[in-house]
C-alpha positions in Angstrom: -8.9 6.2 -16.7 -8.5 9.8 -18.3 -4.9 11.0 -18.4 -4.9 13.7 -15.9 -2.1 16.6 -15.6 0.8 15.0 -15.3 3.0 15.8 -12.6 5.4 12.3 -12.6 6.9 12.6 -16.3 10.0 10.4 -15.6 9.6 9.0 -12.4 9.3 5.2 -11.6 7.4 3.8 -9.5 7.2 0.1 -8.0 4.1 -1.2 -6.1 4.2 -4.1 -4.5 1.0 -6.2 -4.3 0.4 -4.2 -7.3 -1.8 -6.3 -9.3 -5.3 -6.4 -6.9 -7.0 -4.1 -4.4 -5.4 -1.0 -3.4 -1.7 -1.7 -5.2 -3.8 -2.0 -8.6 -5.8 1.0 -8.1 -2.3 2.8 -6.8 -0.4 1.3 -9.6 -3.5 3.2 -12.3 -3.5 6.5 -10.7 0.1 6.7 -10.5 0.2 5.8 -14.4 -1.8 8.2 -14.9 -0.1 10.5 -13.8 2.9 9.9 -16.2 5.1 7.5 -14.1 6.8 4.6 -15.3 5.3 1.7 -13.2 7.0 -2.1 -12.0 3.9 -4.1 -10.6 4.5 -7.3 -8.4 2.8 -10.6 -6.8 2.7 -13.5 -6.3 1.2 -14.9 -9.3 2.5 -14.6 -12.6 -0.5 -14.4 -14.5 -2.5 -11.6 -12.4 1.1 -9.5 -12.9 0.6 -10.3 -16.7 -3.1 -8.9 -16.4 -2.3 -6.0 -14.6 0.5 -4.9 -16.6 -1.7 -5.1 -19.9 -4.4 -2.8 -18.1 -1.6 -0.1 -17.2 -0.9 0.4 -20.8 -3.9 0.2 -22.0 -5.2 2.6 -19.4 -2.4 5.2 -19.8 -0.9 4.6 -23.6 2.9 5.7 -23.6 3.7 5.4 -19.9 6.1 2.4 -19.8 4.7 -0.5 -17.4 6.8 -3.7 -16.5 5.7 -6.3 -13.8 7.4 -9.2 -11.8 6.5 -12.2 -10.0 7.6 -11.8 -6.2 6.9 -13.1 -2.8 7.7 -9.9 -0.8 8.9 -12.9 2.3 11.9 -13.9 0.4 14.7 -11.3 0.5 15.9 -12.7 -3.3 12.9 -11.9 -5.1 12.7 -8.2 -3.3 16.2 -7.7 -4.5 15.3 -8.8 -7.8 12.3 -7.1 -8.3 14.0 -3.6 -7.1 17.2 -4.7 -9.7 14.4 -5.6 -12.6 12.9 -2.0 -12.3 15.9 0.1 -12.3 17.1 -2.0 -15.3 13.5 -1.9 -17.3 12.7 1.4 -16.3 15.4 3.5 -15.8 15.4 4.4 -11.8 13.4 4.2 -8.9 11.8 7.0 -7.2 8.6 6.3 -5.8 7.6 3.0 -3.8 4.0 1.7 -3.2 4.7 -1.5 -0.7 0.7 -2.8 -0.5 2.0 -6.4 -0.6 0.2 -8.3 2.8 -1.7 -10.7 4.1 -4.6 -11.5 6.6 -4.1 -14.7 7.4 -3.1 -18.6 5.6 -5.8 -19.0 2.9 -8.4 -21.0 4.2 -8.0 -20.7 8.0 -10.4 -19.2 9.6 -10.8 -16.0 12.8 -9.4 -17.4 15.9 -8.4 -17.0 19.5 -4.9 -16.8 19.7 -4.2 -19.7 21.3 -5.8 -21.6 18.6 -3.5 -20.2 15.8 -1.6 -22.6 13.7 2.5 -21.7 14.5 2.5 -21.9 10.0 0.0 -18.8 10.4 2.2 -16.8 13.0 5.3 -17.4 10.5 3.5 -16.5 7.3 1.7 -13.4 8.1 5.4 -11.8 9.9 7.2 -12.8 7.1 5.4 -11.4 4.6 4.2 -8.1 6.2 6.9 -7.1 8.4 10.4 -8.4 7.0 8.5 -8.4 3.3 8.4 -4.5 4.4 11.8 -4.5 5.8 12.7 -5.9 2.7 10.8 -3.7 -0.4 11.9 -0.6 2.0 15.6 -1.3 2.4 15.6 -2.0 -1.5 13.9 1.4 -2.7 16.2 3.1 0.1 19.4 1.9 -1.3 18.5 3.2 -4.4 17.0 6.7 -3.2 19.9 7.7 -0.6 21.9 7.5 -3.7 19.8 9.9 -5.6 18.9 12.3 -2.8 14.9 12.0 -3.8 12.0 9.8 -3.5 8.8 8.6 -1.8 8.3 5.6 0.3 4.4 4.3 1.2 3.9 1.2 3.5 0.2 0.1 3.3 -0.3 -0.3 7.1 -3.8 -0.5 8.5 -6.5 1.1 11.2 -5.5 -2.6 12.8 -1.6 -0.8 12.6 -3.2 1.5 15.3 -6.5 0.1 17.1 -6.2 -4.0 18.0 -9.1 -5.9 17.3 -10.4 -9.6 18.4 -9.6 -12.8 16.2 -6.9 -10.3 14.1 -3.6 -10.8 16.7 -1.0 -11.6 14.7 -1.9 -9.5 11.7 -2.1 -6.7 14.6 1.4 -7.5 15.9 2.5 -7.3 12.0 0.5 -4.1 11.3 1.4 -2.0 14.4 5.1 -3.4 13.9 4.9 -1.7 9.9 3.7 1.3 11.6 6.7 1.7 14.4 9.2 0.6 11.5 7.9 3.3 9.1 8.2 6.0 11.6 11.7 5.2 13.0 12.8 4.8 9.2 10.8 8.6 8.4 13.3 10.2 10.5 16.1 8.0 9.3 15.4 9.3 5.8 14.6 13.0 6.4 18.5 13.8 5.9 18.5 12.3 2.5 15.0 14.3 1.4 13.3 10.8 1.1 10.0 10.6 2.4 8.3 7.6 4.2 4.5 7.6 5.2 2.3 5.0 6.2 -1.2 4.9 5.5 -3.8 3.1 7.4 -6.9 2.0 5.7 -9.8 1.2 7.7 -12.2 -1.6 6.1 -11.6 -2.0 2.0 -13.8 -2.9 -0.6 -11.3 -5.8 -1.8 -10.7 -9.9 -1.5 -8.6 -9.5 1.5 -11.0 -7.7 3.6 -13.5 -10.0 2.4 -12.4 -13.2 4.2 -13.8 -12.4 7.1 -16.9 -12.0 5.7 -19.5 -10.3 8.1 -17.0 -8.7 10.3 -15.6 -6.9 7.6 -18.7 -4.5 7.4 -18.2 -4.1 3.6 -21.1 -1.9 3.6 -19.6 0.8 4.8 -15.9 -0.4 3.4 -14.0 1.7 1.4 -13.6 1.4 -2.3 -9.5 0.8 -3.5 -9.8 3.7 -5.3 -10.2 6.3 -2.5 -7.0 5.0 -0.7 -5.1 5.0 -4.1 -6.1 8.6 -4.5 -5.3 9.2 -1.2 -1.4 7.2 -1.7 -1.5 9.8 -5.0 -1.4 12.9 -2.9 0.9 11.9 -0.6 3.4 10.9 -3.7 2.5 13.9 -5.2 3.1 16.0 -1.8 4.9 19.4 -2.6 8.9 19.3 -1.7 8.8 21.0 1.6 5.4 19.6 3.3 5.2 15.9 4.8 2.1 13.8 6.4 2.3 11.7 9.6 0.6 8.4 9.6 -2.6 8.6 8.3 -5.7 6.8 9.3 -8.3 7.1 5.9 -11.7 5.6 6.9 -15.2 5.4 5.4 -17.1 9.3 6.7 -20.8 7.9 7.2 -22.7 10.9 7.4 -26.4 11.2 8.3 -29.1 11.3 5.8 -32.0 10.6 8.1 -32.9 14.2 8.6 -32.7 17.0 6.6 -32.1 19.3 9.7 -28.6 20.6 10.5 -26.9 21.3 13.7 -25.3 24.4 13.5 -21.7 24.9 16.0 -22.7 26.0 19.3 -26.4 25.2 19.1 -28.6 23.0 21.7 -28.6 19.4 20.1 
């Protein structure tokens, strides 16, 4: 990835769910950009991976990375502790951490899903953003500054069949990240969430044809898309955004000009 004009000399940035998908590709542009970056998931060895690639990818830009389950309140608090103390501060949060459902269950009815499923999929995606939010906010009321971006989803906004409880968890990050917006405004902290519709990445892929990869974004477009809102001038703000695949036409080469007969 080229080093482009840097506009986040000596800010840090944590990304939760930073070491796959949309948190990776985050995690690279905001490198890029000159920012200090704490990656985190569940598994030791993919935060190992990921934190090699950030400094080979942007050489001199100070990476770190931590195991953490975003459900348990102790590792959040860790993880937030372990990047102020490896890299200085904290000034910009990625929260991308989530899941779709338990690892090999399958789309259901809702009467058919497993209580285990109900628990995991809350914990981790609405207190796990409870939890990475109240740890960046603690440190950024303190500082007066910084940028918080919960990973919601188009299923934040529009329901759809077999998806209920990651629905109830989605639309639940969206209500939470627009009461806690206004919360913030007072101590110039900005909060967005961003709704991805379908993703080019292992989670979407689950659900294998109703994910309609084809026309699924790739990580990269939302990451870029995360990079302007963290790179938003100081006096201009974006409500929650949905980001979805634009599948134009290319079966005719006519064009319909405004306020012609179709």
């Amino acid at each position: 990835m080229h080093h482009r004009t840097s506009n986040l000399n000596g800010k840090v940035a944590l990304v939760t769910g930073g070491t796959s998908g949309i948190g990776r590709a985050a995690a690279l542009r905001l490198a890029s950009r000159g920012a200090s970056v704490c990656v985190s998931s569940r598994r030791e060895a993919a935060v190992e991976k990921t934190v090699a690639e950030l400094r080979t990818a942007s050489p001199g830009v100070k990476a770190t990375g931590l195991p953490c389950d975003v459900a348990r309140e102790e590792d959040v608090n860790a993880l937030a502790e372990h990047t102020v103390r490896e890299l200085g501060g904290l000034d910009i949060l990625v929260h991308s951490a989530g899941i779709l459902r338990l690892p090999g269950s399958s789309l259901q009815i809702m009467p058919l899903i497993d209580t285990a499923e109900i628990h995991a999929v809350l914990d981790t995606n609405i207190k796990g953003t409870f939890y990475a939010n109240r740890a960046a906010a603690r440190v950024m009321t303190g500082q007066k500054s910084g940028v918080i971006v919960n990973v919601a989803s188009i299923l934040g906004k529009i329901a759809r069949p077999f998806t209920s409880v990651y629905c109830a968890s989605k639309f639940g990050v969206v209500g939470m990240t627009e009461a806690f917006a206004e919360e913030m405004r007072s101590y110039n902290v900005k909060v967005f969430a961003v709704l991805p519709d379908a993703v080019k990445t292992p989670f979407w892929e689950k659900d294998g044809p109703a994910s309609a990869k084809d026309f699924a974004l790739e990580p990269d477009r939302v990451a870029a898309f995360i990079e302007h809102l963290v790179c938003l001038p100081e006096g201009v703000t974006i409500a929650n955004t949905v980001i979805a695949p634009f599948r134009g036409t290319t079966e005719s080469t006519e064009t319909v000009r405004p306020g012609e007969p179709t």
